[in-house]
C-alpha positions in Angstrom: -119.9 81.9 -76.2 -119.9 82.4 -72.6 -121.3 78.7 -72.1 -118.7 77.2 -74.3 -115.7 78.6 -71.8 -117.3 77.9 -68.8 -117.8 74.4 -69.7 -114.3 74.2 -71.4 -113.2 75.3 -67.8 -115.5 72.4 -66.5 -113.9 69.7 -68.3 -109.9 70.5 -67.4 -111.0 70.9 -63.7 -112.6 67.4 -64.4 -109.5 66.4 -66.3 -107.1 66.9 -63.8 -109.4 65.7 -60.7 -109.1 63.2 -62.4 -105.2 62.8 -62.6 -105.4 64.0 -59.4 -107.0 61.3 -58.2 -105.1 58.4 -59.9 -102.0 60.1 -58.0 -103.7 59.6 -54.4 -105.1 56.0 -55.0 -101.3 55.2 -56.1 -100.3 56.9 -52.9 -102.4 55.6 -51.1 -102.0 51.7 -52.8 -98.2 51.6 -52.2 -98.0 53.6 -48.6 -100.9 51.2 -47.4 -98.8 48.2 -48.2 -96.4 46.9 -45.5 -94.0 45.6 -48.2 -93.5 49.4 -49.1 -92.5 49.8 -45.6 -89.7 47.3 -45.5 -88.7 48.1 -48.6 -87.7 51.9 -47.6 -86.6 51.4 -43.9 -85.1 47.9 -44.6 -83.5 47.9 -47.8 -82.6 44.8 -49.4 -79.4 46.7 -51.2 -76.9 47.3 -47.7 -75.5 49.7 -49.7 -78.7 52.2 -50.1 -78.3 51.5 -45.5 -75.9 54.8 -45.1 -78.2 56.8 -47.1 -81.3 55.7 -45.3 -79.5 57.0 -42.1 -78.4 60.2 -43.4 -82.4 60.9 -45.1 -84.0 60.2 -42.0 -81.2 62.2 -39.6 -82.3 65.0 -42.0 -85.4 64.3 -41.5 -85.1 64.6 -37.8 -83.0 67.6 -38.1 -85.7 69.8 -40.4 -88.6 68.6 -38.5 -86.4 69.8 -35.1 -85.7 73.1 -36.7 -89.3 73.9 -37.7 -90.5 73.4 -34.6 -87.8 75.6 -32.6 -88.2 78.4 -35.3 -91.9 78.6 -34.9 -91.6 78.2 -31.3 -89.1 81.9 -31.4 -91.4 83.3 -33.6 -94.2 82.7 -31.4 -92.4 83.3 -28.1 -91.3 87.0 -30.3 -95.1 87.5 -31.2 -95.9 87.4 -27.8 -93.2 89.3 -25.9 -93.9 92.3 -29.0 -97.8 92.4 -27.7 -96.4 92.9 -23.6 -96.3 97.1 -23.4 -92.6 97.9 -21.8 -91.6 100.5 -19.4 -89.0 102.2 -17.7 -87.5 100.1 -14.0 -88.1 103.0 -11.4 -85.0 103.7 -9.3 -86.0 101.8 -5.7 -82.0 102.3 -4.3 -82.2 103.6 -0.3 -85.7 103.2 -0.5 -87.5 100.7 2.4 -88.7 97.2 1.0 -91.9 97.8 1.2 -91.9 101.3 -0.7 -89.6 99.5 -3.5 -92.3 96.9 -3.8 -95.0 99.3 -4.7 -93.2 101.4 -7.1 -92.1 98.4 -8.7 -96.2 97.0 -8.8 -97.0 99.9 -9.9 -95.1 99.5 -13.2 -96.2 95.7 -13.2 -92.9 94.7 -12.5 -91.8 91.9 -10.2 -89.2 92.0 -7.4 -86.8 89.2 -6.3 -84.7 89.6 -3.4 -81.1 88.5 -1.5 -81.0 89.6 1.8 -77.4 90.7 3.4 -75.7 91.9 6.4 -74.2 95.5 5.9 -74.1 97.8 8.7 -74.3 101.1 6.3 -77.4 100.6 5.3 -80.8 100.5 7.4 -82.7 97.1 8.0 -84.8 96.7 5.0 -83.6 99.8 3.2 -82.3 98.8 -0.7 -78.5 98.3 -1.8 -78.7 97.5 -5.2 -81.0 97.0 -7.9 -80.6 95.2 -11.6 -81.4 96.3 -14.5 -80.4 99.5 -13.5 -83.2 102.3 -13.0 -84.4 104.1 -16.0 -84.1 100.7 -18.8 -86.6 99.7 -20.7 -88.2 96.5 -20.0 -91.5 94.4 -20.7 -94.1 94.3 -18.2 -94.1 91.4 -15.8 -90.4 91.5 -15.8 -88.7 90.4 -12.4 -86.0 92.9 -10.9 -83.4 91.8 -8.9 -82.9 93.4 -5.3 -80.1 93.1 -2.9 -81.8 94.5 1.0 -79.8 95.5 3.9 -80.4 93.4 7.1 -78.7 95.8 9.2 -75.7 95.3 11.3 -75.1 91.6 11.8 -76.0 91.2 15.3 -77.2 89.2 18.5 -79.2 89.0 21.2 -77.5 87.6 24.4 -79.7 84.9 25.8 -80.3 84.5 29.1 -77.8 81.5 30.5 -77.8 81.9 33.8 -77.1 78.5 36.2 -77.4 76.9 32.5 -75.3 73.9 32.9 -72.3 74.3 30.4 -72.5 72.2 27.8 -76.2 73.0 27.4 -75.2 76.6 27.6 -72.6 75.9 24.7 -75.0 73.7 22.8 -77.8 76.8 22.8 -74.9 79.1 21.6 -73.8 76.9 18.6 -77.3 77.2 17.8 -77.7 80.7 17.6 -74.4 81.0 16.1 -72.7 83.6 18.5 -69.4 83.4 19.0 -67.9 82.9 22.6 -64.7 82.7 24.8 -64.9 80.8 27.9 -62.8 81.8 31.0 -62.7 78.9 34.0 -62.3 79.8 37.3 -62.4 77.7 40.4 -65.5 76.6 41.6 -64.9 77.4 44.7 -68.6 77.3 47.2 -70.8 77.7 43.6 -71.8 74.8 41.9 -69.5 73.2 39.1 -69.6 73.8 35.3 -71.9 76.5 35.5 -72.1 80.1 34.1 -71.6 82.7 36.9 -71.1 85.7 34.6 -71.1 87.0 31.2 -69.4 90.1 29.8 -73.2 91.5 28.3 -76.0 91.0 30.2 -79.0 89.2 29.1 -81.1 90.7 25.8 -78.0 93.1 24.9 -78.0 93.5 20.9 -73.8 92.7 20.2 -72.6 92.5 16.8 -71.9 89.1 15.2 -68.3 89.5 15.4 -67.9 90.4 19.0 -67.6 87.3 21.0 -69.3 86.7 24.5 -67.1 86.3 27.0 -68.1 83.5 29.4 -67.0 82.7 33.0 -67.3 78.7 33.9 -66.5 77.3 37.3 -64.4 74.2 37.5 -62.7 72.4 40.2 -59.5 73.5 39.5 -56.7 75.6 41.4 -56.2 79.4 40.7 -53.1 78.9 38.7 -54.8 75.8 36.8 -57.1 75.4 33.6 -58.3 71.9 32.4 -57.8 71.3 28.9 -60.9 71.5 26.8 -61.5 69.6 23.5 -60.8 71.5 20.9 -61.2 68.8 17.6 -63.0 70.4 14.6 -63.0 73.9 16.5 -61.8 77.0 14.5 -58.5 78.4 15.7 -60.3 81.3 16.6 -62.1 80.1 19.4 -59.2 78.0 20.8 -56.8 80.8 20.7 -59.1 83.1 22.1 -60.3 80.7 24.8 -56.6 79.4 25.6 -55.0 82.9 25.6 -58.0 84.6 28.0 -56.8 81.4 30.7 -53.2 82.4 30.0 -52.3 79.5 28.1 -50.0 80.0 25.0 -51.3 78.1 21.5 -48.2 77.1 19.7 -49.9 76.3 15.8 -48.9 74.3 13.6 -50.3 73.7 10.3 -51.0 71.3 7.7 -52.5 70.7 4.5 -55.7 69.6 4.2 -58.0 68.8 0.6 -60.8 70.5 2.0 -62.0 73.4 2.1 -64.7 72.9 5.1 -61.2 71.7 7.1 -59.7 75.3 6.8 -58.6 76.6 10.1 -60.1 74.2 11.9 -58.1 72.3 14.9 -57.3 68.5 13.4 -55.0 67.6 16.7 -54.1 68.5 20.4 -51.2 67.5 22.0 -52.8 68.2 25.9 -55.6 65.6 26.2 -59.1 66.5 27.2 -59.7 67.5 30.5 -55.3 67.7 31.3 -54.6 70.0 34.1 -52.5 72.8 32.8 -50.6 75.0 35.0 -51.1 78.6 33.6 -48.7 80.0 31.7 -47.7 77.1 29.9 -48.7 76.5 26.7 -50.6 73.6 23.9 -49.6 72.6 21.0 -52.8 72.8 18.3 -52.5 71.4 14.6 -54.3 73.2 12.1 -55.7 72.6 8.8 -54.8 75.0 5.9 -56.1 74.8 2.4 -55.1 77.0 -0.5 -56.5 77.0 -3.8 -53.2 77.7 -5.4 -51.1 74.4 -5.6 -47.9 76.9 -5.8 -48.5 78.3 -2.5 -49.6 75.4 -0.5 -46.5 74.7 1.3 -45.7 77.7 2.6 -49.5 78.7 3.8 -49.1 79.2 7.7 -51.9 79.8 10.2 -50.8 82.3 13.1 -52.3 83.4 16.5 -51.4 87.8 17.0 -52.0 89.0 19.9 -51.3 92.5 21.4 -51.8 94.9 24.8 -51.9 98.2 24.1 -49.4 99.8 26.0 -50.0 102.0 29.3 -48.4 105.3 29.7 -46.5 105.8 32.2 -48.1 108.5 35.0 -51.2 108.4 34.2 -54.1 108.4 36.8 -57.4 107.8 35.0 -57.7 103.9 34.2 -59.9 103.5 31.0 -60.4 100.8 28.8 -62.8 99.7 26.1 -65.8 96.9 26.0 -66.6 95.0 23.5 -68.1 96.9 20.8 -64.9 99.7 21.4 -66.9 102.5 23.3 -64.3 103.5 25.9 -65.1 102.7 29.4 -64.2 104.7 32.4 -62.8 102.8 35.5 -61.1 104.9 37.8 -61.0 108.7 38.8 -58.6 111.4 37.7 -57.5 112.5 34.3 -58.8 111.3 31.0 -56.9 110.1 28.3 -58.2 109.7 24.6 -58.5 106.4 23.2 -56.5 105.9 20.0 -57.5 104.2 16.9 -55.9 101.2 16.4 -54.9 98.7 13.6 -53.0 95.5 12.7 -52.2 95.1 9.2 -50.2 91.5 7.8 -48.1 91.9 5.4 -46.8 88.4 3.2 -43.6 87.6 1.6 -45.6 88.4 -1.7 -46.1 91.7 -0.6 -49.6 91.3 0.1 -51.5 93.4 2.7 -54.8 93.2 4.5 -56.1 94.5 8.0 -56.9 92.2 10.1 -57.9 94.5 13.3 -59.2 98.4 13.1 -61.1 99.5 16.5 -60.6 102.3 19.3 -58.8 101.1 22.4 -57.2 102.0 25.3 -54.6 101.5 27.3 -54.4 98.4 28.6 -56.9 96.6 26.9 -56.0 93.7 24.4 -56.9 91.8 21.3 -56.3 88.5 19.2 -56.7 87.9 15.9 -55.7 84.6 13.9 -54.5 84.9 10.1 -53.0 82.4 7.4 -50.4 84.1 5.1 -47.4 82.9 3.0 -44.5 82.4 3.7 -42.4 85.2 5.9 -44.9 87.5 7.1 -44.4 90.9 9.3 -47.9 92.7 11.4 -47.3 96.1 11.5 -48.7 97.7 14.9 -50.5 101.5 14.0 -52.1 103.9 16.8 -54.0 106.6 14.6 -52.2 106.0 11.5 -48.8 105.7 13.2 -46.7 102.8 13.4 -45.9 101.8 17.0 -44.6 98.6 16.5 -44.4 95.1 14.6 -44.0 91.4 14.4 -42.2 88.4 12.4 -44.2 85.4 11.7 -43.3 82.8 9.3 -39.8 80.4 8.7 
């Protein structure tokens, strides 16, 4: 009985090899033949054309999908087999102590270094994730680390000729004002003394004062070229030789032309009598179109008043410590502040340092339209200053 059904069971598997069979030599028959070929992908019927198109666009479109779903579910396989843990907290910690806690964990760190005085060179600002998420091994944490105060080191430029004196300072990107003074029995267009000496550590923003001999009177200063310089420099460098920079401005399309001088009306190497003054055009651009017109570029610059009886003459360097230079009484230095103020109401501070009496600043700002500086000495207004049509 057994024998009958196992050979009954024989027989159909036979039976439908069989069939089977007959199905894959037709296959292969009519796919082996290149008139099958034509007769799918060039169809002799031009109606049958837009279906062709949309069978094989499906086509494309299933195959497409296949493969991106099986590449997620193998990418999702994987991640599930990496263990996770928890992103220690490396904020105020040193780079190298943030580096090994992070290793530790099998975690990887990528960094953007900035300038920010409140934090200690190498010492961590920021981290992302934030500490305590979960997270898969291997993953790569995002650092921001302090360089410090932005600061330079004053290079050594004495009896540098000037322009290779300039040129090296470009370089290093520290910012300078140049006083001339007449040559006199020293050699010409040479450096004969700096504000800082050599290998002081100034910050970025403090600018290095420069005296240059020229052959030119006492009262005189010969007009340097100012083209593609920020206004910045040229006001600074024009008002330290007692020579007044009238601005005007203009509109410009680029960015990279922002405050920078476009035209002079003295021409390079014009003796100026002191006291008189050069016009400068400046480029302004504004990202609003609505405000545009009425962007203005503006040179402020103040003396802090003396006070009247006063015996001991102070005054402040460069990096605001007071300075002592006389005998007698002491005064205090004050804190001081300049703060612009547009004809939208807008405010920002634009100078905040101790100083004395005496001593002086400039600043340059673009504003709109009618614009006021208010003047404070420790939180007290002393003063102000229109600017603007």
């Amino acid at each position: 009985m057994l024998k009958d059904e196992i050979k009954d069971i024989a027989l159909k598997i036979e039976h439908k090899a069989k069939i089977w069979g007959k199905y894959a030599k037709a296959f292969y028959i009519k796919w082996s033949n290149l008139d099958t070929w034509k007769e799918v992908f060039i169809p002799e019927n031009p109606a049958e054309h837009p279906r062709l198109v949309r069978f094989l666009g499906l086509t494309f479109v299933l195959v497409f999908l296949v493969i991106g779903i099986t590449f997620l579910l193998s990418f999702f396989v994987v991640q599930a087999k990496i263990p996770r843990v928890r992103i220690p907290s490396v904020v105020n910690k040193d780079i190298t102590e943030a580096i090994r806690l992070l290793q530790s964990e099998n975690l990887k760190a990528r960094f953007e270094m900035i300038f920010d005085e409140n934090y200690d060179k190498y010492e961590i600002i920021r981290q992302k994730p934030s500490p305590g998420s979960s997270v898969r091994e291997g993953r790569e944490i995002y650092l921001i680390v302090s360089l410090g105060k932005d600061q330079y080191i004053v290079p050594e430029l004495s009896d540098i000729p000037k322009d290779a004196a300039l040129t090296l300072l470009d370089d290093k990107k520290i910012p300078y004002i140049i006083r001339v003074v007449p040559a006199g029995d020293q050699p010409l267009n040479k450096i004969i003394a700096m504000n800082h000496p050599a290998g002081s550590e100034i910050p970025r923003d403090t600018p290095l004062i420069l005296t240059i001999t020229d052959e030119i009177l006492e009262n005189q200063y010969r007009m340097d070229n100012y083209i593609r310089q920020p206004l910045e420099f040229a006001a600074n460098t024009l008002l330290n030789n007692r020579i007044t920079p009238i601005v005007i401005t203009t509109n410009v399309a680029s960015l990279s032309d922002d405050g920078l001088i476009l035209e002079q009306n003295v021409a390079v190497g014009s003796i100026l009598i002191k006291n008189s003054s050069a016009i400068l055009t400046v480029g302004s651009y504004a990202y609003d179109e609505g405000e545009r017109e009425n962007m203005r570029w503006h040179v402020f610059s103040y003396r802090i008043p003396r006070v009247e009886g006063t015996k001991q003459i102070i005054s402040t360097n460069e990096i605001g410590e007071v300075v002592d230079l006389g005998e007698g009484e002491q005064r205090t230095a004050k804190f001081y502040q300049a703060i612009v103020e547009d004809e939208l109401g807008r405010t920002r501070t634009i100078y905040e340092r101790m100083g004395a009496e005496g001593t002086s600043f400039i600043r340059v700002f673009k504003s709109y339209g009618k614009t006021k500086v208010y003047i404070y000495a420790d939180n007290e207004i002393i003063g102000s200053r229109d600017y603007g049509n």
